[in-house]
C-alpha positions as CSV (number, residue, x, y, z in Angstrom):
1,X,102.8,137.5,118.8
2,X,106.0,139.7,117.9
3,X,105.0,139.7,114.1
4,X,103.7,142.7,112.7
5,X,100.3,141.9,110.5
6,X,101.0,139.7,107.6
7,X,100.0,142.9,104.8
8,X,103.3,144.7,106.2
9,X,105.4,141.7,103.7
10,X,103.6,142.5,100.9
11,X,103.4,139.0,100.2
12,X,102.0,137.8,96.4
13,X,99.6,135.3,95.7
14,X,102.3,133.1,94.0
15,X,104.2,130.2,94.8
16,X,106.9,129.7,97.3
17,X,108.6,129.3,100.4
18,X,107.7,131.5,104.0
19,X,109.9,131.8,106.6
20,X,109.6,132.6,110.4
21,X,112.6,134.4,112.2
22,X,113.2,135.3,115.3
23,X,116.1,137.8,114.7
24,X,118.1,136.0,112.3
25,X,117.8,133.1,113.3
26,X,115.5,130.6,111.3
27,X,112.4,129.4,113.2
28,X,110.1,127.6,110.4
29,X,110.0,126.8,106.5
30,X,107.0,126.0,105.2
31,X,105.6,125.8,101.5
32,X,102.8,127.9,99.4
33,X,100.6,127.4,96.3
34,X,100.1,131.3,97.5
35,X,102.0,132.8,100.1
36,X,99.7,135.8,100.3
37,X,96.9,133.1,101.5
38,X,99.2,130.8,103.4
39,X,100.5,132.9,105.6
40,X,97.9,134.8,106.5
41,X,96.2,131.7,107.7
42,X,98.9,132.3,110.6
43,X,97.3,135.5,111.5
44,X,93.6,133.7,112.0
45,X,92.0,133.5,114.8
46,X,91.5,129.8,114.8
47,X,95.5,129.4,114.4
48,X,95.5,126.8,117.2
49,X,92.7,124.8,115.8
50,X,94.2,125.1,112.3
51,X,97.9,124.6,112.9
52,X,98.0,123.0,116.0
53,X,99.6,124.2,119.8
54,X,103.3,123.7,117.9
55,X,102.7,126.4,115.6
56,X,101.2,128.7,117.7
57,X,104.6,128.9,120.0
58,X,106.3,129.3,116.3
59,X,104.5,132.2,115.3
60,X,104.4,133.9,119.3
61,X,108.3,133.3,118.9
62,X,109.1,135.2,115.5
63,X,109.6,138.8,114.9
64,X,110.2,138.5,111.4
65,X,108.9,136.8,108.1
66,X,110.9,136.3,104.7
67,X,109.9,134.9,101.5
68,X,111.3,133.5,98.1
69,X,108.6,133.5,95.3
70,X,109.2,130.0,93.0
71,X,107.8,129.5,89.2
72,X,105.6,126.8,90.3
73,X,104.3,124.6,93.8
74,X,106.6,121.7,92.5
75,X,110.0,124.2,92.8
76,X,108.6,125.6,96.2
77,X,108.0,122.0,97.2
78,X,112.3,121.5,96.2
79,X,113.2,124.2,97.9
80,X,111.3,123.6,100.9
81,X,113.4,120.7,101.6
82,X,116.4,122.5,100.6
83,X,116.0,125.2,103.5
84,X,115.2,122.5,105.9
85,X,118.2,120.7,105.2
86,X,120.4,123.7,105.0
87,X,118.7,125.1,108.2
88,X,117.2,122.5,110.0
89,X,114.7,125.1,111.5
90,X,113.6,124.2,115.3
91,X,109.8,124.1,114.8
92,X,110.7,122.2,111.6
93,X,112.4,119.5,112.7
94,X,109.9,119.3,116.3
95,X,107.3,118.6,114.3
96,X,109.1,115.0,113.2
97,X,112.1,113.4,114.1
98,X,114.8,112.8,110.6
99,X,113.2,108.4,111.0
100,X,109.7,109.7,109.6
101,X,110.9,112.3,107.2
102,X,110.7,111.5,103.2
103,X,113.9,111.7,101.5
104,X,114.6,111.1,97.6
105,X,117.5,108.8,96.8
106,X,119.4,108.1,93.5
107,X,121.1,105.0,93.8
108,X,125.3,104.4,92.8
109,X,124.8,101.7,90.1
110,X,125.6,101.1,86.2
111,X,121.6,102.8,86.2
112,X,120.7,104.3,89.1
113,X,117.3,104.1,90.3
114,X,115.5,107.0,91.7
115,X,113.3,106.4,95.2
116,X,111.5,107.5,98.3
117,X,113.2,106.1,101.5
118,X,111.6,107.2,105.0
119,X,114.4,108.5,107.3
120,X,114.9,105.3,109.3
121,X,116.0,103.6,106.1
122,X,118.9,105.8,105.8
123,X,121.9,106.0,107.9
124,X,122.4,109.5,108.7
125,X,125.2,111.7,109.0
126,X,124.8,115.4,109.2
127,X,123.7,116.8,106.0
128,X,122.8,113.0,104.9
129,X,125.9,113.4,103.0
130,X,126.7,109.2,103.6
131,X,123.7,106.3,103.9
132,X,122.8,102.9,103.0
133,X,120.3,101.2,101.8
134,X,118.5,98.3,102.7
135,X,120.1,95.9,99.9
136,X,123.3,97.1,100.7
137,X,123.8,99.3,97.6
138,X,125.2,103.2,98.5
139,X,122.9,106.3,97.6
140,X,124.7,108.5,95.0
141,X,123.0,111.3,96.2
142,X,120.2,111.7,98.6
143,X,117.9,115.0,98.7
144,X,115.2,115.8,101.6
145,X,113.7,116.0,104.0
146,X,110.4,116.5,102.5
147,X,107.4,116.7,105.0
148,X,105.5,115.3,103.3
149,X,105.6,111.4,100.7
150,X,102.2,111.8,99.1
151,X,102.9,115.6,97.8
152,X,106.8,113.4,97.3
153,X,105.5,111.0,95.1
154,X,103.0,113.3,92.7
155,X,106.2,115.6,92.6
156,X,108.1,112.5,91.5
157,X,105.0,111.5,88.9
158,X,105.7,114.8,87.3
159,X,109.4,115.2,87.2
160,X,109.6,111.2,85.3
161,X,107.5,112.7,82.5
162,X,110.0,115.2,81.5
163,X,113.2,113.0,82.7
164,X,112.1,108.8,82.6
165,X,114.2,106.9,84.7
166,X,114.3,103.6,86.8
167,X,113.0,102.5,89.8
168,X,113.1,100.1,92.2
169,X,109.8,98.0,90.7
170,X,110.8,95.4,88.2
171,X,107.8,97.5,85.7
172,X,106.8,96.4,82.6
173,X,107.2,97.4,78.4
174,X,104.2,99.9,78.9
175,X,106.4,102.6,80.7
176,X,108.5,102.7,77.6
177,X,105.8,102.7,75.6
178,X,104.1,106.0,77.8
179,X,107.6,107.6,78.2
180,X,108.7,107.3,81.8
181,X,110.9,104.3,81.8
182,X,113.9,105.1,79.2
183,X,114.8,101.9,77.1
184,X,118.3,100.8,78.4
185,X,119.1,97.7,76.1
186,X,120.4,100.6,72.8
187,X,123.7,101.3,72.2
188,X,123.9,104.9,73.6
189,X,121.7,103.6,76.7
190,X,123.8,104.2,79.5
191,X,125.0,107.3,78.4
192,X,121.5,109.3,77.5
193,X,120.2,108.1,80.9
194,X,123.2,109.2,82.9
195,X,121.8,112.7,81.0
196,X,118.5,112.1,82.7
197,X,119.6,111.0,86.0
198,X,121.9,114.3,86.4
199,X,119.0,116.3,85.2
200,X,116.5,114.4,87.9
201,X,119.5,115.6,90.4
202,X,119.8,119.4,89.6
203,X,116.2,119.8,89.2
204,X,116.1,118.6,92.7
205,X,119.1,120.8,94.1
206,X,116.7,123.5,92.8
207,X,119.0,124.5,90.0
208,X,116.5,124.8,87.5
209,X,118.5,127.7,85.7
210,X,121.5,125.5,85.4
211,X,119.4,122.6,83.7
212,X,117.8,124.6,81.6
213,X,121.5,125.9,80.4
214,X,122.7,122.4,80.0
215,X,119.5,121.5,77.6
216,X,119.6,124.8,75.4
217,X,123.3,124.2,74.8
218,X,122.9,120.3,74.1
219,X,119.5,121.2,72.1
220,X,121.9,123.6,69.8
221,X,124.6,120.8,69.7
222,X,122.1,117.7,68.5
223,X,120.4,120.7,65.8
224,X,124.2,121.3,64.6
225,X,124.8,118.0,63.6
226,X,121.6,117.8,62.3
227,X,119.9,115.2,64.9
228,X,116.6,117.4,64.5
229,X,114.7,114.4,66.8
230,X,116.9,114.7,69.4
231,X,117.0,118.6,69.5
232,X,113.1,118.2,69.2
233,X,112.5,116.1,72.4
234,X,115.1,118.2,74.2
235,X,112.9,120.9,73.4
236,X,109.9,119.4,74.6
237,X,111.9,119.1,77.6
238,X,112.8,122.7,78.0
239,X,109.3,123.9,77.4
240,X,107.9,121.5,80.4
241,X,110.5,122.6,82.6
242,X,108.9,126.3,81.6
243,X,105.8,125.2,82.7
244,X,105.5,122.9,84.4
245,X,101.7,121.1,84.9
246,X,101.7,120.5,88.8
247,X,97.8,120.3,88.9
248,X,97.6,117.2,91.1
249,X,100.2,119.0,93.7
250,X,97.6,121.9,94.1
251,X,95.1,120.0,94.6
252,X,97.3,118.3,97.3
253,X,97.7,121.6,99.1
254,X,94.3,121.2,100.7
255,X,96.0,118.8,103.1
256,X,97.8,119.6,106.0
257,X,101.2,119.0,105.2
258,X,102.4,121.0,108.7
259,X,102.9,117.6,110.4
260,X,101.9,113.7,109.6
261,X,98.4,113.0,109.3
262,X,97.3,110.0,110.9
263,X,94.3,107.5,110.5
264,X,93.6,104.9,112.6
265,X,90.9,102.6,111.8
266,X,89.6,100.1,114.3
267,X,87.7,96.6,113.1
268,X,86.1,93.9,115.4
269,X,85.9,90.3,113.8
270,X,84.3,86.2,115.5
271,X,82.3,84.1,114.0
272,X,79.2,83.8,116.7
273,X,81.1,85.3,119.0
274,X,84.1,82.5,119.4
275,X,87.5,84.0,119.5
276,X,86.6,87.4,119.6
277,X,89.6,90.2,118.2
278,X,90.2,93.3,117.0
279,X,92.5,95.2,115.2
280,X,94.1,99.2,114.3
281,X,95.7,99.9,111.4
282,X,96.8,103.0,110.7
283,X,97.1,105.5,107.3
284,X,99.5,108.0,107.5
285,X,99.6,110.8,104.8
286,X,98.1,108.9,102.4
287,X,100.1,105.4,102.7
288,X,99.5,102.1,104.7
289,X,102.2,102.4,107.9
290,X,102.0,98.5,108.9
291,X,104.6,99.1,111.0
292,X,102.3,100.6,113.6
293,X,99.4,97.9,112.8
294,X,98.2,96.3,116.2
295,X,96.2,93.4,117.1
296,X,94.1,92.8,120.0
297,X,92.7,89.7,121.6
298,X,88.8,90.8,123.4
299,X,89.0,89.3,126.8
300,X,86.9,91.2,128.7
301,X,83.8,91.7,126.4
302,X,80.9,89.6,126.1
303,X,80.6,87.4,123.4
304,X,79.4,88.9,120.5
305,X,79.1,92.0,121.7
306,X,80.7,94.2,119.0
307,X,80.2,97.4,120.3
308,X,81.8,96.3,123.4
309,X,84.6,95.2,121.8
310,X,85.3,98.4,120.3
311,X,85.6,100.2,123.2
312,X,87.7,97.9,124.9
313,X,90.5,97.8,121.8
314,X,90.1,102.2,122.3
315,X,90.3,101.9,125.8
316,X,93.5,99.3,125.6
317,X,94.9,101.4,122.9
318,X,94.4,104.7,124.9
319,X,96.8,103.1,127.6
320,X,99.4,103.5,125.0
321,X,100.8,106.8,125.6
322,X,103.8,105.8,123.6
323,X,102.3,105.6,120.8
324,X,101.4,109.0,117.9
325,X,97.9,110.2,118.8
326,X,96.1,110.0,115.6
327,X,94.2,113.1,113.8
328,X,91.0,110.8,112.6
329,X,89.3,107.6,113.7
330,X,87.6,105.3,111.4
331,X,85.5,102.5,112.5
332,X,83.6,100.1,111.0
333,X,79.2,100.5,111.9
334,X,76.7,102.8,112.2
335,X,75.7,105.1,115.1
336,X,76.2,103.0,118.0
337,X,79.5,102.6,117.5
338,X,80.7,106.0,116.7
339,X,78.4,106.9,120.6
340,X,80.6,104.2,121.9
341,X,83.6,105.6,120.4
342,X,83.1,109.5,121.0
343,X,82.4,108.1,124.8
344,X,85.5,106.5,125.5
345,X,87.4,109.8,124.5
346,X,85.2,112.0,125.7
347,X,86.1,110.2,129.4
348,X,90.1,110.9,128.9
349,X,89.1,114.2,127.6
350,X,90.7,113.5,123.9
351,X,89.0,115.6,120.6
352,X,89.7,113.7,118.0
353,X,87.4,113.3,115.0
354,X,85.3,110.0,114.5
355,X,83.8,108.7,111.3
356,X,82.0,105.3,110.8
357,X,81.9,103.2,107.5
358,X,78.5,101.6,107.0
359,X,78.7,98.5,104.7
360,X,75.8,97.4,102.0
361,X,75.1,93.5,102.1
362,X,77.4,92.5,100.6
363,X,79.6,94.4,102.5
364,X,80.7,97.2,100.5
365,X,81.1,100.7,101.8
366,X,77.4,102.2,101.6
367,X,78.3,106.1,103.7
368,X,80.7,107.7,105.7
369,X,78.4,108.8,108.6
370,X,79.8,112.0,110.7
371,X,81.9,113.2,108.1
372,X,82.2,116.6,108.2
373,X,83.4,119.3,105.3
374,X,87.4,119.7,107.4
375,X,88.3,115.8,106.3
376,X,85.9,115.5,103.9
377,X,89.2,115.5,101.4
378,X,90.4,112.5,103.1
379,X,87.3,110.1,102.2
380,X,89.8,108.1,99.8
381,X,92.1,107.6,103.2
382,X,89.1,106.9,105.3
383,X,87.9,104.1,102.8
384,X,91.3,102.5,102.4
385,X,91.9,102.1,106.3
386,X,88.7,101.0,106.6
387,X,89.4,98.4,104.1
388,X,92.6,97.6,105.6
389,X,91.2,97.2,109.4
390,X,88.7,94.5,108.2
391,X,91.5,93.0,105.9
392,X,93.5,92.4,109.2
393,X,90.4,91.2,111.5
394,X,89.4,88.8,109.1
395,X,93.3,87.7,108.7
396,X,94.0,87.5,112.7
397,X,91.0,85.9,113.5
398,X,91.3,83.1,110.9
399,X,95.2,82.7,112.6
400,X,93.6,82.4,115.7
401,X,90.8,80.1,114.7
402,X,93.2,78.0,113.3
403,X,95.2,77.7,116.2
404,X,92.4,77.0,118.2
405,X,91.6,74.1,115.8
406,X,94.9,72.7,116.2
C-alpha cells in the first residue's frame, strides 16, 4: 500500500465523496455517511474480506486520497455518480459493466416522467448524452451511473416529496392527495410541473445552490404579487432542500454498495416424486433479476429425494462459469440441506454463505437457520428469494405436469 495512514487526510465524520489516486489520475469514487469511518475501513486488516480482492489492488495502487464533504448522504449519493460519469474511474467501472449500472432518466414528453433504467436499456454514447427507451420515446436528460438501484430508489422517494412528479406507473388519486403526484388537469399544469421537473434535474446535476437561487427568487416574486400560498409551499421547499431527511438512505449504508449483491435461492418441487425440478432465482440489491432465473429438470436424482436434488441443481449450476457468482445462498429446509449444500462448495473450494428457510405447516417461513450477524441486514432479501424460488418450482412443475398430462 502507497497510502500513507488514513489520519494524515484529516478526514471528518460528515458526509461525502472519497477518492483514490494514483498521481493524478483517478482510481476509485466511492460514497460516505462519514468519510472519517468509511475510509478507514480501507486501512483494516480484514480489507480483503470486507471489500473484496478488487479493492484491495485499488487501494495497493493509490498514493493519494481526496475528499469533498456534502450537506447530507442523498447529495454525496448525486455526486457520486457525477464523478463516475465525469471520470469513469478504472476500479469503478471493473466492478460493473455500464448494462448493470442504474441510471435516472427524465423522459422528452408534454410531462416527462422521471425513472430508473438499468444500463442495457439505454443506448449509450459516451457521456450517455443520446439513448432510447424501450417505448420508443427519447430521454430528455439522463443522469448516472449510480452503483447502486435500492439506495436509487429511496433517494428518488425523497427528492418526489419536495418536487412530485410522474412516473411511468399509471398510479392512482392518492398520490395527489399525499403530495407526490402533481395534479396536471389545472390550467397552469404544464407550466408549474415543467418548474418541478427542472428542479428534479439540477438537484440531480448537484446544483443545489443554483436551485435554491431559482426558489428564493420565485418565493419573492409569488410574495410580491401577493400569492402568499404559493410563496409558502416554495418555502417549504427551500427549507427541505436545507435539510433534507435522508434517514432511510443511512440506514441503507449498512449494505455493501462497493459492487452488486447477489442472492440466489434454490427450491426443489414433485408431487411423490413424479416430474422432479428445480429452480434459482436470484435477488440482486434488493430487486427480483428474472432475467437470470433458471430452471432445472432432476434427472439424475432419485425420486423424491430432495436433498439430492439440491445438490444436483448446485452442482449443474456450478458448471456455469459464465454466470455472476452470487454473495449468499438461500435454500429452502433445515439442516440437511444446508450440509448438502456447504458440501458441494466446499468440493470446488467456493466460500460463499448459506442460509436455509424453515417453513411452519402451513408453509410459512418459521427461521432463517445459519444466519449470521454480516447478512443479518439482508433477512428481508433472504425471505423474498426464498418466496420467489418456491413461486417458480411450484409454477415449472405444474408446466411440466401439464405437459406430461397432455
Amino acid at each position: 500500500m502507497q497510502l500513507q495512514g488514513f489520519k494524515k487526510y484529516k478526514l471528518p465524520d460528515s458526509p461525502g465523496v472519497y477518492i483514490f489516486k494514483k498521481d493524478k489520475k483517478i482510481l476509485y469514487v466511492g460514497k460516505a455517511t462519514s468519510l472519517k469511518n468509511r475510509v478507514r475501513s480501507y486501512f483494516s486488516n480484514d480489507l480483503i474480506k470486507t471489500r473484496g480482492p478488487l479493492l484491495v489492488d485499488m487501494v495497493t495502487q493509490a498514493n493519494d486520497l481526496d475528499f469533498q464533504k456534502t450537506d447530507s448522504v442523498l447529495e454525496a449519493l448525486i455526486l457520486e455518480a457525477n464523478l463516475i460519469k465525469k471520470h469513469k474511474p478504472i476500479y469503478n467501472t471493473k466492478e460493473k459493466d455500464n448494462k448493470s449500472y442504474n441510471f435516472l432518466v427524465i423522459t422528452k414528453e408534454e410531462f416527462p416522467k422521471v425513472l430508473i433504467e438499468r444500463g442495457r436499456v439505454i443506448e449509450f454514447t459516451q457521456g450517455y448524452s443520446r439513448s432510447q427507451i424501450k417505448s420508443g420515446a427519447t430521454y430528455h436528460s439522463v443522469f448516472g451511473p449510480f452503483p447502486s438501484q435500492q439506495q436509487l430508489k429511496t433517494a428518488l422517494k425523497i427528492v418526489r416529496k419536495i418536487f412530485p412528479f410522474l412516473t411511468s406507473k399509471n398510479e392512482s388519486k392518492l398520490y395527489q392527495q399525499i403530495g407526490l403526484e402533481p395534479d396536471i388537469s389545472t390550467t397552469n399544469a404544464k407550466k408549474e410541473y415543467a418548474k418541478n421537473i427542472r428542479n428534479v434535474s439540477l438537484f440531480f446535476k448537484g446544483k443545489k445552490k443554483e436551485l435554491l437561487r431559482h426558489l428564493e427568487k420565485e418565493m419573492r416574486l409569488q410574495a410580491k404579487i401577493k400569492n402568499f400560498e404559493k410563496a409558502a409551499k416554495i418555502r417549504n421547499q427551500i427549507f427541505a432542500l436545507n435539510h433534507i431527511q435522508d434517514i432511510s438512505l443511512i440506514k441503507n449504508e449498512n449494505i455493501n454498495v462497493e459492487s452488486n449483491f447477489r442472492i440466489e435461492a434454490y427450491d426443489v418441487a414433485h408431487m411423490r416424486g413424479q416430474h422432479s425440478v428445480g429452480v434459482m432465482t436470484v435477488i440482486e440489491d434488493g430487486e427480483v433479476k428474472k432475467s437470470d432465473y433458471r430452471k432445472f429438470i432432476l434427472r439424475s436424482t432419485k425420486k423424491g429425494d430432495d436433498v439430492g436434488g439440491l445438490k444436483e441443481i448446485l452442482n449443474r449450476r456450478l458448471g456455469h462459469t459464465e454466470w455472476p457468482m452470487p454473495n449468499l445462498i438461500v435454500i429452502d429446509g433445515g439442516k440437511a440441506q444446508i450440509r448438502a449444500a456447504s458440501n458441494v462448495f466446499e468440493k470446488v473450494g467456493v466460500d460463499i454463505p448459506i442460509v436455509s428457510v424453515v417453513k411452519d405447516e402451513r408453509h410459512r417461513p418459521r427461521e432463517i437457520l445459519n444466519l449470521k450477524s454480516k447478512i443479518k441486514s439482508y433477512e428481508r432479501d433472504i425471505l423474498l428469494a426464498n418466496s420467489e424460488a418456491h413461486r417458480f418450482a411450484i409454477g415449472f412443475y405444474r408446466s411440466k405436469h401439464r405437459k406430461n398430462l397432455i
